[in-house]
SEBA-862829 format. One line per field, with one value per residue (C-alpha): residue number from 1; z, x, y; residue in three letters. Coordinates in nm, 2 decimals, m for minus. Layout:
BEGIN
pos	(NUM	...)
zz	(Z	...)
xx	(X	...)
yy	(Y	...)
code	(ALA	...)
END
This chain:
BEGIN
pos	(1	2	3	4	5	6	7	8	9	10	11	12	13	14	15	16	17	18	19	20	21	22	23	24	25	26	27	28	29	30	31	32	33	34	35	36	37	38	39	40	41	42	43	44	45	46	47	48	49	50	51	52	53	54	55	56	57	58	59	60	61	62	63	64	65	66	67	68	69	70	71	72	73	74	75	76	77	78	79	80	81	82	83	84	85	86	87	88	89	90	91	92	93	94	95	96	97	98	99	100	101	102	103	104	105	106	107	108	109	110	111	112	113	114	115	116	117	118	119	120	121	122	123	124	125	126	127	128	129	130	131	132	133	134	135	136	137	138	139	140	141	142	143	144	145	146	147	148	149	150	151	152	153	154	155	156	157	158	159	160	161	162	163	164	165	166	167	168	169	170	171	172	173	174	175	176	177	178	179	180	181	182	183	184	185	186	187	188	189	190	191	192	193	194	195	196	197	198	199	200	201	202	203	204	205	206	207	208	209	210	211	212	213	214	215	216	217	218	219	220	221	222	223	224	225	226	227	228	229	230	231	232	233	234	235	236	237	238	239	240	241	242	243	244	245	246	247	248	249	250	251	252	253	254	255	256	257	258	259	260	261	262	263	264	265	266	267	268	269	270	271	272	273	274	275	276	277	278	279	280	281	282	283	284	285	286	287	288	289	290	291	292	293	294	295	296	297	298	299	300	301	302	303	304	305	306	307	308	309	310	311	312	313	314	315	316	317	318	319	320	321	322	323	324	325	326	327	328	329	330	331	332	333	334	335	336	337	338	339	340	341	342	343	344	345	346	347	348	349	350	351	352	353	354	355	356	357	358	359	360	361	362	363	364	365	366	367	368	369	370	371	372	373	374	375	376	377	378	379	380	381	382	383	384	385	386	387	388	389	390	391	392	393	394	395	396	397	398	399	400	401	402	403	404	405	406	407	408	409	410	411	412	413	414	415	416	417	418	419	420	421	422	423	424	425	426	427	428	429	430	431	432	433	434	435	436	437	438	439	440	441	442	443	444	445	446	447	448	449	450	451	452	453	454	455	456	457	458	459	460	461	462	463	464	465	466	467	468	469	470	471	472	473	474)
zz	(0.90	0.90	0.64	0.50	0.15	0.10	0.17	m0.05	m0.35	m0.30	m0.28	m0.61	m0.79	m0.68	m0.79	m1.17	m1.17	m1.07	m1.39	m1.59	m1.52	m1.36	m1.06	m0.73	m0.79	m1.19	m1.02	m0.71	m0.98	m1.22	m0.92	m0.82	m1.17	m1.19	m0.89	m1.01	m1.34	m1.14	m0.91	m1.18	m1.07	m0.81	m0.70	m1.07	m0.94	m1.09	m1.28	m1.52	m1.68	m1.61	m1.53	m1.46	m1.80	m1.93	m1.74	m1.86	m2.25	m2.38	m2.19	m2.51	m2.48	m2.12	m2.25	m2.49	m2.23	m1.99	m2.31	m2.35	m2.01	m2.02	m2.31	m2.22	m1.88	m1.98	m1.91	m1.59	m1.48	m1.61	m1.37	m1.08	m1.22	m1.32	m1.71	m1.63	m1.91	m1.90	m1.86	m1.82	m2.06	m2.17	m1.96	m1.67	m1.67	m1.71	m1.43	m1.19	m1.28	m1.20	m0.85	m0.78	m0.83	m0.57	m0.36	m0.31	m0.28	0.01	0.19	0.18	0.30	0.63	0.59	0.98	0.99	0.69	0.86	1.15	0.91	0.85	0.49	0.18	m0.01	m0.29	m0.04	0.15	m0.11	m0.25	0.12	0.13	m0.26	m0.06	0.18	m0.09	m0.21	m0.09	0.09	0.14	m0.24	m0.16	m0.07	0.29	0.25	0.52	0.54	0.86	0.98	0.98	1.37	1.44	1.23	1.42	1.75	1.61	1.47	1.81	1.97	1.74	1.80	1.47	1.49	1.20	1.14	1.11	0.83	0.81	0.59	0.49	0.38	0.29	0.26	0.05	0.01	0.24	0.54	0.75	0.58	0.54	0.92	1.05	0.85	1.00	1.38	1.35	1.15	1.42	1.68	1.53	1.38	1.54	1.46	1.75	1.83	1.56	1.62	1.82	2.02	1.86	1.71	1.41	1.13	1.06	0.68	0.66	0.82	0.55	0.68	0.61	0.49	0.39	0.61	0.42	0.10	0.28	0.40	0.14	0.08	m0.08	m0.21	m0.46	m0.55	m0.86	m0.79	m0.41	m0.53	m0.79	m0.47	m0.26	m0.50	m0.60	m0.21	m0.13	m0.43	m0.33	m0.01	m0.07	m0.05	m0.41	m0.44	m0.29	m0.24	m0.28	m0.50	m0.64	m0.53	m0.31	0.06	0.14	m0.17	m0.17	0.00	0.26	0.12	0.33	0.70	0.87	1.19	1.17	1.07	1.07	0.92	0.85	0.66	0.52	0.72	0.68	0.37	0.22	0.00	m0.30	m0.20	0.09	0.15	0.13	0.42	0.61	0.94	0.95	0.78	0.66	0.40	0.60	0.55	0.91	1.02	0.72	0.77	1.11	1.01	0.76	0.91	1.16	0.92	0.78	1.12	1.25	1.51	1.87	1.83	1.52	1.64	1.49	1.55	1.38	1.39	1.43	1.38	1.72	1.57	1.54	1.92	2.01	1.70	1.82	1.50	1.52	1.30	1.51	1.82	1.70	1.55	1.88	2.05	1.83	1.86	2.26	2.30	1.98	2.04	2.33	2.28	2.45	2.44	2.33	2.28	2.24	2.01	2.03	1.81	1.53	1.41	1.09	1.05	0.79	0.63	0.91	1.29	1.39	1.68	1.63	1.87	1.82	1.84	1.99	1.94	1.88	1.73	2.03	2.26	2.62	2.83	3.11	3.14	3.11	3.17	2.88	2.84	2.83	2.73	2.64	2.44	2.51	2.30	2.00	2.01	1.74	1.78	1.73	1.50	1.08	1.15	1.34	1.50	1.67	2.07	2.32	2.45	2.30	2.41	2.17	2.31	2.70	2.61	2.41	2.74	2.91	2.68	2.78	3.14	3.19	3.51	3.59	3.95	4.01	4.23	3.97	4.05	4.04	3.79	3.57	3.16	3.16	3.32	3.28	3.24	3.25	2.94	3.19	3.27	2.84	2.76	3.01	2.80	2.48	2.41	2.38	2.38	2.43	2.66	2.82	2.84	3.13	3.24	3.60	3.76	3.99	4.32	4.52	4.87	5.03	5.30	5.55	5.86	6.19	6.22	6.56	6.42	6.13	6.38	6.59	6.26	6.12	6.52	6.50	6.17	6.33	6.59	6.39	6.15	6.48	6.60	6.26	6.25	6.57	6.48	6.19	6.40	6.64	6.35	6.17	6.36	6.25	5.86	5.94	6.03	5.77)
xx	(2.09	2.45	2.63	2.97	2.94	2.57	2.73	2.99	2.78	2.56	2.87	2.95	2.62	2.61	2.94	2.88	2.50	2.65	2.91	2.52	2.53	2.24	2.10	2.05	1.69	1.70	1.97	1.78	1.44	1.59	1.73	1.37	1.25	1.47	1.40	1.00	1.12	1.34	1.06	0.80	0.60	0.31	0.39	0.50	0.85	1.11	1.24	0.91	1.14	1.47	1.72	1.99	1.95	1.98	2.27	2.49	2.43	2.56	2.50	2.34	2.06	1.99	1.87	1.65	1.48	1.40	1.29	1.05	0.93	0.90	0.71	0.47	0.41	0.34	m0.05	0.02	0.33	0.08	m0.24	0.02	0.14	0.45	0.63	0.97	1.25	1.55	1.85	2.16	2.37	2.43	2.78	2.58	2.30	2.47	2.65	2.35	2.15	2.44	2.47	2.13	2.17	2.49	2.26	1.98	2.18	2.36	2.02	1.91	2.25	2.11	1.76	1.73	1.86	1.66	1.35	1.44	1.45	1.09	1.12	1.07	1.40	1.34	1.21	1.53	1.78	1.52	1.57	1.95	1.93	1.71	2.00	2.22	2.03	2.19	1.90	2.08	1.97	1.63	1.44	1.30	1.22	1.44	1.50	1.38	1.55	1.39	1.40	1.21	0.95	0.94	0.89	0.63	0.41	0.47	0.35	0.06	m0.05	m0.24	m0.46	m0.59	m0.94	m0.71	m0.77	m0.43	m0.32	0.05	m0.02	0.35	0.44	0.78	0.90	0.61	0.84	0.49	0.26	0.52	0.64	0.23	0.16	0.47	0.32	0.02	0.10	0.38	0.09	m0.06	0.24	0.57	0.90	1.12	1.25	1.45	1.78	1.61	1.39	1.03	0.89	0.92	0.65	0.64	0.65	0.45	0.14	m0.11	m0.25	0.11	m0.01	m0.39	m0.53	m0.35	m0.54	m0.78	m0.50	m0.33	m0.04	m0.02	0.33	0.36	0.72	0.68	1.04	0.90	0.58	0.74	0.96	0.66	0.50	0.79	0.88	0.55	0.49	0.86	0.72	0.41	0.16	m0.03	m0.24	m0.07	m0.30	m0.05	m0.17	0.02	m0.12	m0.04	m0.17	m0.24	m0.43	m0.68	m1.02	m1.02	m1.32	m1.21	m1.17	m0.89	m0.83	m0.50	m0.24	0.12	0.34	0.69	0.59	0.84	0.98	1.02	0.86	0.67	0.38	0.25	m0.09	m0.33	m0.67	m0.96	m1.11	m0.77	m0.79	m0.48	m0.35	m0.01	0.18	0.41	0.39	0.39	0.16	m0.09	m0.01	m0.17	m0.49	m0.49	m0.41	m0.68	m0.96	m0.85	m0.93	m1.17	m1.35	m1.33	m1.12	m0.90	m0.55	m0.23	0.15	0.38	0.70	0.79	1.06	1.15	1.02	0.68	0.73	0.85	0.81	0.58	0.48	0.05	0.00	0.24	0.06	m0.25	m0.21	m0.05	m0.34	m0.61	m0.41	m0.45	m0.81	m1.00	m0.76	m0.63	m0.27	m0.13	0.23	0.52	0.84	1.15	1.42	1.77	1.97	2.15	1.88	1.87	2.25	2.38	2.13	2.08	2.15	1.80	1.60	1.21	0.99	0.68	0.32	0.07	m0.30	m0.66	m0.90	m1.11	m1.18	m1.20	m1.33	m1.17	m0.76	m0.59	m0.22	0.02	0.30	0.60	0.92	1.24	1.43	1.78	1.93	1.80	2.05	2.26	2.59	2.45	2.76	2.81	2.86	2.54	2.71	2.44	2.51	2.41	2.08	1.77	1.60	1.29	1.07	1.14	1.00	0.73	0.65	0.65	0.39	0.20	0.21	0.17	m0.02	m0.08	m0.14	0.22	0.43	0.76	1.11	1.39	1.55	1.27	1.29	0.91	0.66	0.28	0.23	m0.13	m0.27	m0.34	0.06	0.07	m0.14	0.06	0.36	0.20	0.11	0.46	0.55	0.92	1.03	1.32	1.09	0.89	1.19	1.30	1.61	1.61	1.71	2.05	2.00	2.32	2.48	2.59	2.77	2.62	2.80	2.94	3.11	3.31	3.43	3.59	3.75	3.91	4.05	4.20	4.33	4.47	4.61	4.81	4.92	5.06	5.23	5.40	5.53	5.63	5.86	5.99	6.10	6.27	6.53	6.55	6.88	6.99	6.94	7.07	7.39	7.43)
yy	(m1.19	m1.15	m1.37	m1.27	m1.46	m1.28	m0.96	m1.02	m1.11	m0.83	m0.54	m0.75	m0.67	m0.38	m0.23	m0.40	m0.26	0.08	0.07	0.08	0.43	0.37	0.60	0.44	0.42	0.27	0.04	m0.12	m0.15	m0.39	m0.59	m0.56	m0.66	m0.97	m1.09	m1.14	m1.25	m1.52	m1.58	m1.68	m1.31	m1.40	m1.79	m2.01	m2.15	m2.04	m2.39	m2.34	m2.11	m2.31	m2.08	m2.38	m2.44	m2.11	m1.98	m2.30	m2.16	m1.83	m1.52	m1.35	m1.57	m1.41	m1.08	m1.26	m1.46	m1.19	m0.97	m1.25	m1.28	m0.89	m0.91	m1.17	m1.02	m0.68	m0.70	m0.80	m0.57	m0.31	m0.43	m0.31	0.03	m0.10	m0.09	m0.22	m0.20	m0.38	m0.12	m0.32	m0.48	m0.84	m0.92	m0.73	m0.91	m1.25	m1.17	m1.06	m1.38	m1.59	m1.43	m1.50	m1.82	m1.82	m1.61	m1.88	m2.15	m1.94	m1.83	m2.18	m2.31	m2.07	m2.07	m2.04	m1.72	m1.63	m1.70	m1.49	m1.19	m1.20	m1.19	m1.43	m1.51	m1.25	m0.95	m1.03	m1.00	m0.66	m0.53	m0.56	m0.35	m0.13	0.02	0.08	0.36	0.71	0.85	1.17	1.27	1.22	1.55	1.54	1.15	0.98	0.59	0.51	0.20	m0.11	m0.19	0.10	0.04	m0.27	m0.06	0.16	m0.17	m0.32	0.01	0.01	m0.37	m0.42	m0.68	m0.93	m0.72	m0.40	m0.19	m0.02	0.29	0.42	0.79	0.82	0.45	0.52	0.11	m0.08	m0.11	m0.02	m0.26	m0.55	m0.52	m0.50	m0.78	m0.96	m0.88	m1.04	m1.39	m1.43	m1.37	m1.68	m1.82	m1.72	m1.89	m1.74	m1.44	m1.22	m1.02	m0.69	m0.91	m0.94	m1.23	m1.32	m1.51	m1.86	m1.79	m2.12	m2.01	m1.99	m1.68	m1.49	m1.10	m1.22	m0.95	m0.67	m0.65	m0.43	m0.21	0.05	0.28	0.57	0.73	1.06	1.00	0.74	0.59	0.49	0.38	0.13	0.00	m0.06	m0.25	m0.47	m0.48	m0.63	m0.82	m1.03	m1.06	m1.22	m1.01	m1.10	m0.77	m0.47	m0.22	0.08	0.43	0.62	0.98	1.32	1.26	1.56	1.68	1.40	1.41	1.16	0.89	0.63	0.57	0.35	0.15	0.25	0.49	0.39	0.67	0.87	1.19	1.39	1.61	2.00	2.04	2.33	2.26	2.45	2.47	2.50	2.26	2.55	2.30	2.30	2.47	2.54	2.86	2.66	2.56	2.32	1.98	1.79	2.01	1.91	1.57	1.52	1.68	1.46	1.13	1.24	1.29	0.91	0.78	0.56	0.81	0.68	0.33	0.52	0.50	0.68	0.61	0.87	1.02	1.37	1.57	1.75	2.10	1.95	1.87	2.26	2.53	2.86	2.93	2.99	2.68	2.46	2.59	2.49	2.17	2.05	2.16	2.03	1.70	1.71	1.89	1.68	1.36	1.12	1.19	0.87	0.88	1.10	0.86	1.05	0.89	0.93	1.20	1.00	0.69	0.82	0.84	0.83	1.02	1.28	1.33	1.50	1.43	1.30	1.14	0.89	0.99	0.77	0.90	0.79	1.01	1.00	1.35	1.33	1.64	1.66	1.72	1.33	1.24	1.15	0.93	1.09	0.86	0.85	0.61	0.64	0.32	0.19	m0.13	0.01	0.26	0.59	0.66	0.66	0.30	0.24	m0.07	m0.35	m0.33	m0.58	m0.60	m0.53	m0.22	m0.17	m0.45	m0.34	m0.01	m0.19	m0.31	0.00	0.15	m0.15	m0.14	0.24	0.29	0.71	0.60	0.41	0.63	0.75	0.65	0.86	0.66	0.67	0.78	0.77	1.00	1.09	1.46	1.61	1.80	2.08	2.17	2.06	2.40	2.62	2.56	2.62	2.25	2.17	1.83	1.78	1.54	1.74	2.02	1.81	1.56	1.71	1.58	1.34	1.44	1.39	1.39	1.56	1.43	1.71	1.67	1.85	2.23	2.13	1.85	2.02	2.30	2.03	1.89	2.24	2.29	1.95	2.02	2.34	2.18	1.93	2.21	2.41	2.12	2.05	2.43	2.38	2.04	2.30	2.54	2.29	2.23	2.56	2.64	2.29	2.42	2.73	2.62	2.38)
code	(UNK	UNK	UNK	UNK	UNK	UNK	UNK	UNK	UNK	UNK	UNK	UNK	UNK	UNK	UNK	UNK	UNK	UNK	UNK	UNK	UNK	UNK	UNK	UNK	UNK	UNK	UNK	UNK	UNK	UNK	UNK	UNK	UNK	UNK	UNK	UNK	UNK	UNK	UNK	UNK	UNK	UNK	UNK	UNK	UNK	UNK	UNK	UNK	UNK	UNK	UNK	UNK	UNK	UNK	UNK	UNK	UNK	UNK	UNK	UNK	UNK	UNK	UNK	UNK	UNK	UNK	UNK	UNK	UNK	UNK	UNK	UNK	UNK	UNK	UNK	UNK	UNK	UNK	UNK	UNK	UNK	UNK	UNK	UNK	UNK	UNK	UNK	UNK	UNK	UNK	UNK	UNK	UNK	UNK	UNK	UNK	UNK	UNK	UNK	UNK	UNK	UNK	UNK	UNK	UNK	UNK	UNK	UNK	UNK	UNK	UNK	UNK	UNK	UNK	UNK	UNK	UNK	UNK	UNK	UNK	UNK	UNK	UNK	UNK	UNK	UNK	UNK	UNK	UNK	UNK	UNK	UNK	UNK	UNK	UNK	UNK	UNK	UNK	UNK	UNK	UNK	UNK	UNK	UNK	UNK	UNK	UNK	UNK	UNK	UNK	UNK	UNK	UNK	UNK	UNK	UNK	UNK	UNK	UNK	UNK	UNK	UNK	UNK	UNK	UNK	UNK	UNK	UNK	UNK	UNK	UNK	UNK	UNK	UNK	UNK	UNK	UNK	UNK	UNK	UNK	UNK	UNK	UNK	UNK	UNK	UNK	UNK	UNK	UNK	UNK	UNK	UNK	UNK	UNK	UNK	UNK	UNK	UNK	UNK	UNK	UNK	UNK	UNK	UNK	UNK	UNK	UNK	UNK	UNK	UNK	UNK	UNK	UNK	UNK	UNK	UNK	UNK	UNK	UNK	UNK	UNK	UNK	UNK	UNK	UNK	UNK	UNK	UNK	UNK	UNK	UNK	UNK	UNK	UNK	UNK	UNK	UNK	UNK	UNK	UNK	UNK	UNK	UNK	UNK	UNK	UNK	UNK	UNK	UNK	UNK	UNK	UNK	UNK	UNK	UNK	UNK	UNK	UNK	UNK	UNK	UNK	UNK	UNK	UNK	UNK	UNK	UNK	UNK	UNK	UNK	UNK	UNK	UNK	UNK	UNK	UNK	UNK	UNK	UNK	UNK	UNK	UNK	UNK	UNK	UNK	UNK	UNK	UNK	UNK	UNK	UNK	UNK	UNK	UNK	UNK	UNK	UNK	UNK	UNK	UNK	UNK	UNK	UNK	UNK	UNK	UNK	UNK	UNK	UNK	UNK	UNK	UNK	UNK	UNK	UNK	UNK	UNK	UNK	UNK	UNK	UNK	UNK	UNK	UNK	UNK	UNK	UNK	UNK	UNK	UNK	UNK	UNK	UNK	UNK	UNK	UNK	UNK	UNK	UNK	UNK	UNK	UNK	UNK	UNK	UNK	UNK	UNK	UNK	UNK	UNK	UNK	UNK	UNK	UNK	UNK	UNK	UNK	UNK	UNK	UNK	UNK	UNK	UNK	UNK	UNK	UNK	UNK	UNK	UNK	UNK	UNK	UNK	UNK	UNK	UNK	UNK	UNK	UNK	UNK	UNK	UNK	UNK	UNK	UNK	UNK	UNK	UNK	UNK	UNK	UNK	UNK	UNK	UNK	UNK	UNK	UNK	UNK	UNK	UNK	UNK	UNK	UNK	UNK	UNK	UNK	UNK	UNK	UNK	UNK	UNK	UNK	UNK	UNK	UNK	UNK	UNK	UNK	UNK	UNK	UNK	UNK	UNK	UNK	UNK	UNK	UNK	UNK	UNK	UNK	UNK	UNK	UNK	UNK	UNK	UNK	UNK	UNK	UNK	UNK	UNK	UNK	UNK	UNK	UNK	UNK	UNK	UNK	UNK	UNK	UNK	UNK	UNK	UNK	UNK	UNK	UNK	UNK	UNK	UNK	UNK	UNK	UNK	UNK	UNK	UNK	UNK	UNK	UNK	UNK	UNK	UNK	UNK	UNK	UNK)
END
């Protein structure tokens, strides 16, 4: 949703929040906070507390309203994990209300485009918060960007009986976006700005499946996020712990996995029941994510960094191949170098798997993504076009038996030719250039051109030295 005004306001609260001497974090949490407040917290509208009224009176009577409202909510903020304070001052505050107000009244001045986001009012204006945060602080926990979380739910197809985890759900981008895909495959209102559909946020089955889905985040800042992210979205119980991954025994077994671990990080300890001899994280992660799958119909989409894809470390080695051998590895989607600018410029692809073993050798998907719609720049500019649901498409009309074009970023490659490379699953490391046919001209045929060309160059010598006395007298 582009709108000038909203970004306007929102640089606006932004810049007096900041003067809190708040971090980016403490900052985006009392927008989050306010927002519920404003909202009436879980579905009371938000004139039971009449914030027209209040905002007309003296701005010192703000703080003692929301002090009230955090007081008389405390049970409840509590049944979620959450024990919000209120960190700004009194002219701050007065201000931030007051903008939300102006807000609103802007969103539903455009509530078309509103709709097209996906999002409820409050989760919209949470989500715009959201990107102000400077992800480059965070260790190893990269913002991925909303459209491809969109790709990797479409890739994934969750359906409404779905039982969906998040093992490193950060702010519920995951959850929110699968429960998005399937009320719009009941309900959809159109067609949103990178090409998917979007929900009806009328359809009275909006997010319902997803209180038998969960998240799980270790970072406490993340995990408040989520839970504010999906509570301003609509989603009345959100099932998100807040707990290590990869130290918990996995008691529960999922439908699906949807997940963006953190990447490159060394853990303190190993699993005595790991069976890999590592203390690196990705490599953990997949295990793990494996043993939380359904066995047979269990499917997994993650992303990798590209040193998952290649490293020939022993543990790297041999978690790619217990992926292939003990899973179906379906795909391999290479994304382009710089979709996590501004954060970071490295290169990660999208694992497709189902934690079901087939004997004999099988051909996998190999892909490459070469836009993502957006400049690959700082700016990250939208382009024209929408690439993510044509390759969507792809995924779904795969066929190992179509004879490949030349032109072709996609190509089956069979676990056999996989293992003689060390189960390494780079795309350019199996891409082979297309071939240009060269067009040569019969032997016989150039000789006769270099004697004509040596016949005109002996007759033009000759024309020279027909007026050399001419310039020698001269």
């Amino acid at each position: 949703m582009e709108n000038a005004k909203i970004d306007h306001i929102v640089r606006r609260i932004w810049d007096v929040i900041k003067k809190e001497e708040l971090s980016d974090f403490e900052a985006v949490e009392q927008i989050a906070c306010l927002l519920l407040i404003w909202e009436g917290f879980l579905g009371f509208r938000s004139e039971r507390y009449g914030w027209e009224e209040v905002l007309s009176q003296h701005p010192g009577i703000y703080q003692e309203k929301v002090r009230s409202i955090l007081d008389s909510w405390r049970d409840r903020f509590r049944f979620y994990g959450l024990h919000p304070e209120l960190k700004v001052s009194s002219p701050a505050l007065s201000f931030m209300l007051k903008s939300f107000m102006d807000l609103y009244r802007e969103m539903d001045s455009d509530r078309k485009e509103l709709d097209r986001t996906g999002f409820l009012p409050a989760g919209f204006i949470l989500n715009l918060f959201l990107h102000k945060i400077n992800w480059s602080y965070t260790k190893n926990e990269v913002w991925l960007p909303r459209h491809i979380i969109k790709l990797m739910v479409a890739l994934a197809d969750p359906q409404k009986k779905d039982r969906i985890l998040d093992p490193a759900c950060g702010t519920g981008g995951f959850l929110l976006t699968a429960g998005e895909h399937v009320v719009a495959r009941q309900h959809s209102g159109g067609i949103d700005e990178d090409g998917f559909p979007y929900p009806d946020i009328d359809g009275n089955v909006r997010y319902d499946f997803l209180s038998s889905s969960q998240g799980i985040e270790r970072s406490e800042k993340l995990y408040c996020l989520a839970v504010y992210n999906l509570l301003l979205n609509g989603v009345k119980t959100p099932l998100i712990s807040k707990d290590d991954f990869l130290a918990r025994m996995p008691l529960e077994k999922f439908d699906l996995v949807l997940a963006n671990p953190p990447f490159g990080l060394k853990v303190d300890f190993r699993r005595h029941d790991s069976r890999f001899n590592t203390h690196y994280s990705d490599v953990l992660f997949i295990e793990q994510i494996s043993e939380n799958l359904m066995t047979g119909e269990g499917r997994a989409v993650v992303i990798m960094p590209e040193n998952f894809l290649t490293n020939q470390s022993n543990s790297y080695v041999a978690c790619r191949e217990y992926l292939i051998r003990e899973h179906t590895l379906e795909a391999v989607v290479s994304l382009p170098s710089g979709i996590f600018r501004p954060h970071t410029n490295g290169k990660s692809a999208i694992l497709i798997f189902r934690r079901q073993s087939i004997e004999q050798p099988y051909p996998v998907w190999f892909a490459d993504l070469q836009s993502d719609g957006y400049s690959l720049d700082s700016n990250r500019r939208r382009m024209q076009g929408n690439p993510l649901p044509e390759m969507v498409k792809m995924f779904q009309e795969r066929n190992p038996s179509r004879e490949k074009d030349e032109d072709d970023t996609s190509f089956f490659v069979s676990s056999e030719e996989i293992e003689r490379n060390k189960w390494q699953l780079s795309y350019t490391l199996y891409r082979t250039e297309p071939y240009i046919k060269q067009h040569l001209r019969p032997p016989g045929q150039l000789m006769d051109e270099i004697l004509r060309l040596e016949q005109e160059i002996v007759e033009d010598l000759q024309k020279l030295r027909n007026i050399a006395p001419w310039i020698e007298s001269n």
